[in-house]
C-alpha positions in Angstrom: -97.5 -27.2 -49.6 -96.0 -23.8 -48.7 -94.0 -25.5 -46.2 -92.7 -28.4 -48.2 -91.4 -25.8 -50.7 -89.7 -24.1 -48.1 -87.7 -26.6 -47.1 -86.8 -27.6 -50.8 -85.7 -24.4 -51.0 -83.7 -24.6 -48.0 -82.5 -27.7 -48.8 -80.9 -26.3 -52.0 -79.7 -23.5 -50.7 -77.4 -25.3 -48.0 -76.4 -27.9 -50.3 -75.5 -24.4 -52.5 -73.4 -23.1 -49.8 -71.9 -26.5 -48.7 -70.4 -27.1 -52.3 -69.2 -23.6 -52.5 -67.0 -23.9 -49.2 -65.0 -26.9 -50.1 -64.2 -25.3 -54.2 -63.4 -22.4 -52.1 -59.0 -21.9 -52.8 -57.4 -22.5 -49.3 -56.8 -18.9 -47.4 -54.0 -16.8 -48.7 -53.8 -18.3 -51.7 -56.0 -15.7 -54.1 -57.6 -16.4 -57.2 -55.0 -18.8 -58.2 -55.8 -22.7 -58.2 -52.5 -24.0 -57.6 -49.6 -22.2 -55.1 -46.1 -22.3 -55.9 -45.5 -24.1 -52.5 -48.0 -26.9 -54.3 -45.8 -27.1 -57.6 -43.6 -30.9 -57.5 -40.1 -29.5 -58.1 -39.5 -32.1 -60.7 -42.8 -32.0 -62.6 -42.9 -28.3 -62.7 -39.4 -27.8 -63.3 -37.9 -30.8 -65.1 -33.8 -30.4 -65.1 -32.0 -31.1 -68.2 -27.8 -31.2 -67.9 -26.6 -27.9 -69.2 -22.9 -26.6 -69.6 -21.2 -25.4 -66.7 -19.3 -22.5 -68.6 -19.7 -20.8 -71.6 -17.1 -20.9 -74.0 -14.9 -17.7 -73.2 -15.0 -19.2 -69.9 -13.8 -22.6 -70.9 -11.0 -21.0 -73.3 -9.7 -19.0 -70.0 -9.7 -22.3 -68.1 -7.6 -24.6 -70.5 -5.1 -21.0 -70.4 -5.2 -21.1 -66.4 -4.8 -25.0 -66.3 -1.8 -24.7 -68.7 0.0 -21.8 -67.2 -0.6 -23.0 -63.5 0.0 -26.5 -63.3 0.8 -25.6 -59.7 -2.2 -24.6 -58.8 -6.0 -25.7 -58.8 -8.5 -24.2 -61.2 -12.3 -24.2 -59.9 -15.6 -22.7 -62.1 -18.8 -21.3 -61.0 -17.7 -21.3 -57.1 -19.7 -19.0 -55.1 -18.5 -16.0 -52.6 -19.5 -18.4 -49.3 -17.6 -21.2 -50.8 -14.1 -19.9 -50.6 -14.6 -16.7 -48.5 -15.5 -16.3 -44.9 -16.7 -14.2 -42.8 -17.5 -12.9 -39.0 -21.0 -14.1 -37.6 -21.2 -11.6 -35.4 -24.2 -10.7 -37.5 -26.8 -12.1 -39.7 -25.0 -15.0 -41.9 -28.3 -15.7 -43.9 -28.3 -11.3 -44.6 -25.0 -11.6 -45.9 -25.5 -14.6 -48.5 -29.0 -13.0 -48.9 -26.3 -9.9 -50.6 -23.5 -11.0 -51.8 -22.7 -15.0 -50.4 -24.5 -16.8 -53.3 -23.0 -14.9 -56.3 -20.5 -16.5 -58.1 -17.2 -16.4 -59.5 -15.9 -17.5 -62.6 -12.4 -18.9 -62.0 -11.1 -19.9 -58.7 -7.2 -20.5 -58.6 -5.9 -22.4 -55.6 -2.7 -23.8 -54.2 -2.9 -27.5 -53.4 -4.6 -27.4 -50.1 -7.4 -25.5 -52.4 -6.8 -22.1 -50.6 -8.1 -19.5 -52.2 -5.5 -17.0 -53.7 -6.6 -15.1 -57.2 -9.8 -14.9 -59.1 -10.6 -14.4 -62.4 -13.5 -13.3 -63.8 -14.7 -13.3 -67.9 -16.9 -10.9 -68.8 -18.1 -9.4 -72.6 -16.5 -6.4 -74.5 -16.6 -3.0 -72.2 -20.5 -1.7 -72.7 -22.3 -4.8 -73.4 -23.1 -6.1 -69.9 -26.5 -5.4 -68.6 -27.2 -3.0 -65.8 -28.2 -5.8 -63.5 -24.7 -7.8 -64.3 -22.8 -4.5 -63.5 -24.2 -3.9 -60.2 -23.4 -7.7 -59.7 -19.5 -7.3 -61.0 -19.3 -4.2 -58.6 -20.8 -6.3 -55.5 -18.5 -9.2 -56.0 -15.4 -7.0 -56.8 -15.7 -5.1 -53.9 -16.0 -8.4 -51.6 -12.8 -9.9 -53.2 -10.7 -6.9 -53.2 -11.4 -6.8 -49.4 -10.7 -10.4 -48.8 -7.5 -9.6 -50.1 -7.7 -11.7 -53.4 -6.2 -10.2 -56.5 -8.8 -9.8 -59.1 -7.9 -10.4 -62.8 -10.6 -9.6 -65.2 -10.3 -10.7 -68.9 -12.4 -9.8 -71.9 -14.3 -12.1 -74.6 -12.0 -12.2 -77.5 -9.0 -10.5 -75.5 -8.0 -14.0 -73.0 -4.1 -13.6 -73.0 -2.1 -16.4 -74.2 -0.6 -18.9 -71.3 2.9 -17.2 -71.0 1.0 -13.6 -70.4 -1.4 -14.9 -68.1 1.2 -17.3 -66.0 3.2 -13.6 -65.9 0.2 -11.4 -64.6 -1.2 -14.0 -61.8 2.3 -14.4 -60.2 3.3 -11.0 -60.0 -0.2 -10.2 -58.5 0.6 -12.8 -56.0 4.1 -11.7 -55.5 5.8 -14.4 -56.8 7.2 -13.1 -59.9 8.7 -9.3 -60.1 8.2 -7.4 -63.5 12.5 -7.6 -63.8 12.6 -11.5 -63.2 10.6 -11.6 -66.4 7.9 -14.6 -67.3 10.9 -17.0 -67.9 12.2 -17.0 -64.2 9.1 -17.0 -62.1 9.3 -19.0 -57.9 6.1 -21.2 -57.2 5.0 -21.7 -53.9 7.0 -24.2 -52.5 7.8 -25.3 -48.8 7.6 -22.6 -45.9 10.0 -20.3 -46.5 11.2 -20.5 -49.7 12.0 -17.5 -51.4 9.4 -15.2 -53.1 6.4 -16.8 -51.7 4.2 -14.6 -50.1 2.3 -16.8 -47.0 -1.2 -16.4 -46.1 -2.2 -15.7 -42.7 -2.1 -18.7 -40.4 -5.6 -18.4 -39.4 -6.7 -18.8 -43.1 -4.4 -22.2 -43.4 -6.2 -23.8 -41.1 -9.7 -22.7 -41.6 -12.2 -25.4 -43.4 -14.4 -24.8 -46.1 -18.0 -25.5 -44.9 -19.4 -28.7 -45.4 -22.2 -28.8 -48.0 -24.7 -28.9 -45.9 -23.7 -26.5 -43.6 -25.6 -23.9 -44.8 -29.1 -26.0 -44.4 -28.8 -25.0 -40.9 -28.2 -21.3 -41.2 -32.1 -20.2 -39.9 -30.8 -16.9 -38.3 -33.4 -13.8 -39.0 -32.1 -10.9 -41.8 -30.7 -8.2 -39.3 -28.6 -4.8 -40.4 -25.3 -5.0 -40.6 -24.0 -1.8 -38.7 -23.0 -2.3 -35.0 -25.1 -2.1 -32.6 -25.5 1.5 -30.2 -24.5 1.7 -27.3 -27.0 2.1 -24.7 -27.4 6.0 -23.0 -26.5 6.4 -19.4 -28.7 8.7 -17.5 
């Protein structure tokens, strides 16, 4: 009789043990009962069409489109879209920083090189913490691609004449004594007043939009590398 409950006991006590193990939550996964990696992107986050720009921004665009009908206008275009850079180090590092933040307003010539960008932001003091350390990253990127940087203000966009003046002259193709009236587009090489790009950034291609699926290189620093010590 002892025996028999022995084994009943053992019985239940493996069966216990059995159940336990497979309601255990896979390894690494804690206390939670669902992983992020075992969310369905759709059922967990279901997209619903949004606007692309808010409506400073749009107001700035219809100004742009109106007082550059030379150029393109592009919205919401980020950094590694337009800009390039050397991959001597890390590419994935540098859009890890900077590559994926975005611009406001892109203005192009007809080949959609970049040339100026404009950027809306609220009244002086009413930007977060976090969106000023963003503005100061991206500025600082633009400015050393070369790019002239125009920044207007919710409330303050300039009307089309003022804003056709101040994009020209900052691409030098209108001087402050020609006056808004008498401005030179781009036109063929060599006209006069335009201000070429380099040749190397004529001919360089934008990525492709998949290009940057295949970017799997490890985050590495970004200063040079030493040189190694002779003994």
């Amino acid at each position: 009789m002892d025996l028999i409950l022995l084994l009943v006991l053992a019985a239940v006590v493996v069966l216990g043990l059995v159940f336990w193990l497979t309601r255990r939550p896979a390894s690494g996964s804690g206390s939670r009962p669902r992983t992020v990696e075992a969310l369905d992107t759709l059922m967990a986050w279901q997209p619903t069409p949004t606007r692309v720009l808010t409506g400073p921004e749009r107001e700035a665009y219809a100004v742009l489109r109106r007082a550059l009908p030379e150029h393109l206008v592009f919205a919401q275009v980020p950094l590694a879209r337009f800009l390039k850079v050397p991959t001597r180090h890390s590419y994935t590092e540098w859009l890890r920083r900077v590559g994926q933040i975005c611009v406001d307003l892109v203005i192009c010539e007809p080949n959609t090189l970049a040339v100026a960008v404009v950027e809306v932001r609220a009244p002086e003091g009413q930007d977060s913490e976090r969106a000023r350390k963003r503005q100061a990253r991206m500025e600082r990127v633009v400015r050393a691609a070369g790019l002239p940087l125009h920044v207007w203000y919710e409330g303050a966009i300039p009307d089309v004449e003022q804003a056709r003046a101040a994009i020209l002259q900052s691409l030098g193709l209108l001087t402050t004594e020609e006056g808004a009236a008498h401005v030179s587009t781009r036109g063929t090489e060599g006209s006069a007043g335009s201000r070429r790009p380099p040749a190397a950034a004529e001919m360089a291609d934008p990525p492709p939009s998949t290009w940057f699926d295949d970017l799997d290189s490890a985050p590495a620093p970004l200063s040079p590398p030493q040189a190694p010590r002779h003994r």
